[in-house]
C-alpha positions, 0 to 999 in steps of 0.5 A, spaced: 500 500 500 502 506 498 504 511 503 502 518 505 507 524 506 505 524 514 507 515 514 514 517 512 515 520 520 517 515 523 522 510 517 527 516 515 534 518 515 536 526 513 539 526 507 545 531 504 542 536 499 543 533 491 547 538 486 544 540 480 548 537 474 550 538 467 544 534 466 538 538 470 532 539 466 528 545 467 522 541 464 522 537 470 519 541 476 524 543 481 526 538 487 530 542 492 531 549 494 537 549 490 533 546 483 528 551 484 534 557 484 537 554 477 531 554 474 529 562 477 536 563 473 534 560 467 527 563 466 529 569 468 536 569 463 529 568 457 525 573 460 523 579 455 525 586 458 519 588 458 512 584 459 505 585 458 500 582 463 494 579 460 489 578 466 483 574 466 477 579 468 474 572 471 479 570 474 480 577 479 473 575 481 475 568 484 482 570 486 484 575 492 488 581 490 492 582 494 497 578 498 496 580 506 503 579 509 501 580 516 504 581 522 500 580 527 502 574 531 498 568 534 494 568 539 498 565 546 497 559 548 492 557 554 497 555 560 498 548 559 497 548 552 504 550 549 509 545 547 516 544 550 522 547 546 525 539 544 518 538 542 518 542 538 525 541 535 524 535 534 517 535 530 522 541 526 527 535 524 522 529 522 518 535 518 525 536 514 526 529 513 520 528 511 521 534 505 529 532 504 525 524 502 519 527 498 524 532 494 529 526 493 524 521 491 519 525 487 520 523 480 519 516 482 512 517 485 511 522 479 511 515 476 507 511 478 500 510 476 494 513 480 488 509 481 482 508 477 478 512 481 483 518 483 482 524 478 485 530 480 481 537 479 484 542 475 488 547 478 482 552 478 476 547 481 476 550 489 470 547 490 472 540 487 479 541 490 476 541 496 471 535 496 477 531 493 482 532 500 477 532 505 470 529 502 464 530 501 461 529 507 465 534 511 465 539 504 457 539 503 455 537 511 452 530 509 450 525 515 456 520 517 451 515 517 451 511 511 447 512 505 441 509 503 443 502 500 450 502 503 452 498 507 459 498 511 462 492 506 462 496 500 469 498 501 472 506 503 469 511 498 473 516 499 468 521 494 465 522 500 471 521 506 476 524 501 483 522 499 489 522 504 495 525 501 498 519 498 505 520 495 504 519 487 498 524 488 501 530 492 509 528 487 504 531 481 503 538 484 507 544 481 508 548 486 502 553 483 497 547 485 500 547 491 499 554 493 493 554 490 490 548 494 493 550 501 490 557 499 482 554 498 484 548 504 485 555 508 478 558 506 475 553 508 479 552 515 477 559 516 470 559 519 471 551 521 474 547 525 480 542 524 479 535 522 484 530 521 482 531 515 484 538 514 491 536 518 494 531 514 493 535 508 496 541 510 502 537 513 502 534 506 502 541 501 507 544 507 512 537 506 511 540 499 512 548 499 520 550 497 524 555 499 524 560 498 518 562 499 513 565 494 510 572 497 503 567 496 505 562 500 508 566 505 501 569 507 498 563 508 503 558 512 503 565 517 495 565 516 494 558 517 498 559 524 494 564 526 488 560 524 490 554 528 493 559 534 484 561 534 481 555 534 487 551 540 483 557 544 477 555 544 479 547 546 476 547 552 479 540 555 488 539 554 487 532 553 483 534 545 488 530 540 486 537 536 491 540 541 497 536 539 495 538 531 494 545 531 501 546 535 504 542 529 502 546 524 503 552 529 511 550 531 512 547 523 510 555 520 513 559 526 520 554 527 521 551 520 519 556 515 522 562 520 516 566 522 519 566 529 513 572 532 508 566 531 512 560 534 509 559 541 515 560 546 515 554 552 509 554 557 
C-alpha cells in the first residue's frame, strides 16, 4: 500500500542536499531549494525586458488581490497548552526529513500510476479541490451515517471521506497547485474547525512548499498559524488530540519556515 507524506515520520534518515548537474532539466519541476534557484536563473536569463500582463477579468473575481503579509502574531497559548522547546525541535527535524525524502524521491512517485478512481481537479476547481482532500461529507455537511443502500462492506469511498495525501498524488503538484490548494484548504479552515482531515493535508502541501518562499505562500503558512493559534483557544479540555495538531502546524510555520513572532515560546 502506498504511503502518505505524514507515514514517512517515523522510517527516515536526513539526507545531504543533491547538486544540480550538467544534466538538470528545467522541464522537470524543481526538487530542492537549490533546483528551484537554477531554474529562477534560467527563466529569468529568457525573460523579455519588458512584459505585458494579460489578466483574466474572471479570474480577479475568484482570486484575492492582494497578498496580506501580516504581522500580527498568534494568539498565546492557554497555560498548559504550549509545547516544550525539544518538542518542538524535534517535530522541526522529522518535518525536514520528511521534505529532504519527498524532494529526493519525487520523480519516482511522479511515476507511478494513480488509481482508477483518483482524478485530480484542475488547478482552478476550489470547490472540487476541496471535496477531493477532505470529502464530501465534511465539504457539503452530509450525515456520517451511511447512505441509503450502503452498507459498511462496500469498501472506503473516499468521494465522500476524501483522499489522504498519498505520495504519487501530492509528487504531481507544481508548486502553483500547491499554493493554490493550501490557499482554498485555508478558506475553508477559516470559519471551521480542524479535522484530521484538514491536518494531514496541510502537513502534506507544507512537506511540499520550497524555499524560498513565494510572497503567496508566505501569507498563508503565517495565516494558517494564526488560524490554528484561534481555534487551540477555544479547546476547552488539554487532553483534545486537536491540541497536539494545531501546535504542529503552529511550531512547523513559526520554527521551520522562520516566522519566529508566531512560534509559541515554552509554557
Amino acid at each position: 500500500m502506498e504511503s502518505t507524506v505524514e507515514e514517512l515520520m517515523p522510517r527516515l534518515l536526513p539526507v545531504g542536499d543533491c547538486d544540480i548537474g550538467d544534466d538538470y532539466d528545467p522541464s522537470v519541476p524543481p526538487r530542492t531549494p537549490q533546483e528551484y534557484l537554477k531554474r529562477v536563473q534560467i527563466e529569468a536569463a529568457r525573460c523579455p525586458d519588458v512584459v505585458v500582463a494579460q489578466i483574466d477579468p474572471k479570474k480577479l473575481k475568484k482570486r484575492k488581490q492582494t497578498v496580506n503579509v501580516s504581522l500580527i502574531g498568534c494568539q498565546p497559548a492557554p497555560e498548559g497548552y504550549s509545547p516544550s522547546l525539544q518538542w518542538q525541535h524535534q517535530q522541526v527535524a522529522q518535518f525536514s526529513a520528511v521534505r529532504q525524502s519527498l524532494n529526493k524521491h519525487r520523480s519516482h512517485w511522479r511515476l507511478q500510476s494513480l488509481d482508477s478512481n483518483v482524478t485530480m481537479p484542475n488547478i482552478e476547481d476550489e470547490e472540487n479541490w476541496k471535496k477531493f482532500c477532505l470529502g464530501e461529507r465534511l465539504c457539503c455537511n452530509i450525515a456520517s451515517a451511511l447512505a441509503s443502500g450502503e452498507n459498511e462492506t462496500s469498501g472506503i469511498n473516499y468521494i465522500k471521506i476524501g483522499f489522504p495525501p498519498l505520495l504519487s498524488i501530492v509528487s504531481r503538484m507544481s508548486q502553483a497547485a500547491v499554493t493554490s490548494v493550501l490557499e482554498y484548504l485555508m478558506n475553508w479552515f477559516e470559519d471551521r474547525e480542524f479535522t484530521p482531515e484538514l491536518g494531514r493535508w496541510l502537513y502534506a502541501l507544507l512537506a511540499c512548499l520550497e524555499k524560498p518562499l513565494l510572497p503567496e505562500a508566505h501569507s498563508l503558512i503565517r495565516q494558517l498559524a494564526r488560524r490554528c493559534s484561534e481555534v487551540r483557544a477555544t479547546v476547552v479540555e488539554r487532553e483534545d488530540e486537536r491540541v497536539s495538531a494545531l501546535n504542529l502546524m503552529i511550531c512547523l510555520v513559526g520554527r521551520y519556515f522562520d516566522q519566529h513572532d508566531l512560534a509559541d515560546d515554552e509554557s
